[in-house]
C-alpha angles and dihedrals in degrees: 000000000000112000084229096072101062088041086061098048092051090052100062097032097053096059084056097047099044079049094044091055090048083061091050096058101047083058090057100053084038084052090046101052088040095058083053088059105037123354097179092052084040098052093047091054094042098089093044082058089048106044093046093045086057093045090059089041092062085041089073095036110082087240123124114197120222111194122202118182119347143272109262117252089223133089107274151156109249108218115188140164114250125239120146129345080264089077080074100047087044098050089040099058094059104039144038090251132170119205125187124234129162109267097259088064087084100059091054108109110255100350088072089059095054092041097055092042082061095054092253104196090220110214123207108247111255086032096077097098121133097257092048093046090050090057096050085061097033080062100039092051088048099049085057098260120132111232128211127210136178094218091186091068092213145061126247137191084252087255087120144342129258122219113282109232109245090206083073091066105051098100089059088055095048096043093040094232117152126252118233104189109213118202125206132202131165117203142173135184087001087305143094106289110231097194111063096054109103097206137141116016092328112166113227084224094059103032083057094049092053088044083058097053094044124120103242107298115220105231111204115200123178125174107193133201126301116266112195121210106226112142095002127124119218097263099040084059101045086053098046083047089048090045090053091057105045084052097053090048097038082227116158125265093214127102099017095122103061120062104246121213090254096060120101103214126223131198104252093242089062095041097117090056104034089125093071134062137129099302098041107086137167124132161248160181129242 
């Protein structure tokens, strides 16, 4: 392909991005006086903004989101395969979602923005033990609000799926909220796409630049039916979840249990926001 075509296409998404996040953070001042004022109101209208804000977000992107099924109207934990940081911007766009990052994720340029539009649940560092971690979703289920983790920890090219860790589950089982496993794919021209996966030492800078330049990307999202935990133990959740998933992708079993060259780790206690780290941006309102 002529090195003229994706130039074009920076050049005229650029200008809208670096806009859009103007936008966004005009939201998020507008979101912060407004929880002065009048937390409760604020907090009703928060996910709209959000959700709005992603939507135009993926305007710009050359992603073109594909649904399949719906988000559950319950209280639930959200459980989905990793793939990029756009997993966040994508799941976010169609559902009042909460993620979990530690607490100095908010002050990362960009990537702040787009954490707290999500309804990032931020954790003090050195608080982040299992049993610690447990009780911030525990919380957020019971309050009403629906939780999303990346139970892989870790991100992959989309060629297979990694156990999920069953530790991750444990608050569905104790507060008795449902699972709806979500299930992720990027594709282009019919095939695996090979430019949304954030994976290795990619640089956020330079991942972005080749999105931008990007023919249009085929997002398949797919939010499959609610499995409840009764009588299940942690790990016989997370594999039925993660059942639920490799059967909707048609992804191979094989080779999940080994960590392939093409797999950015995560430390288990960050496995619901391995997608995003210092050098990982985009943005966000609210």
């Amino acid at each position: 392909m002529s090195t003229a075509i994706p130039t074009c296409r920076r050049l005229w998404r650029t200008p809208l991005i670096i806009l859009w996040l103007g936008v966004g953070a005009v939201m998020t001042a507008a979101v912060a006086i407004g929880t002065g004022l009048a937390a409760e109101k604020t907090r009703h209208y928060r996910p709209r903004l959000t959700r709005f804000w992603m939507r135009g977000l993926i305007a710009i992107l050359p992603l073109r989101i594909h649904c399949h099924g719906k988000p559950t109207e319950q209280t639930s934990l959200l459980v989905s395969n990793h793939i990029s940081w756009l997993d966040i911007v994508v799941i976010g766009a169609q559902a009042p979602v909460h993620f979990l990052s530690k607490a100095e994720v908010r002050q990362w340029p960009i990537v702040g923005w787009l954490a707290n539009a999500a309804g990032t649940l931020f954790i003090q560092r050195g608080q982040a033990t299992g049993q610690s971690l447990h009780e911030q979703l525990c919380n957020a289920l019971q309050q009403g609000d629906n939780v999303v983790i990346f139970a892989e920890g870790t991100t992959t090219e989309g060629d297979h799926i990694r156990p999920f860790h069953g530790r991750l589950l444990g608050c569905a089982i104790e507060t008795s909220a449902p699972v709806q496993p979500v299930a992720l794919a990027y594709r282009q021209g019919g095939k695996r796409d090979v430019i949304a996966p954030f994976v290795n030492d990619d640089e956020f800078s330079s991942h972005l630049l080749r999105l931008l330049g990007s023919p249009p990307i085929d997002v398949e999202i797919h939010f499959l039916p609610l499995v409840h935990c009764q009588n299940l133990s942690r790990n016989q959740l997370a594999r039925e979840v993660r059942s639920a998933v490799v059967q909707t992708l048609g992804v191979t079993n094989e080779g999940s249990a080994r960590r392939p060259a093409s797999v950015r780790s995560c430390e288990r206690e960050n496995a619901i926001t391995c997608g995003m780290n210092a050098r990982k941006s985009a943005s966000n309102p609210a």
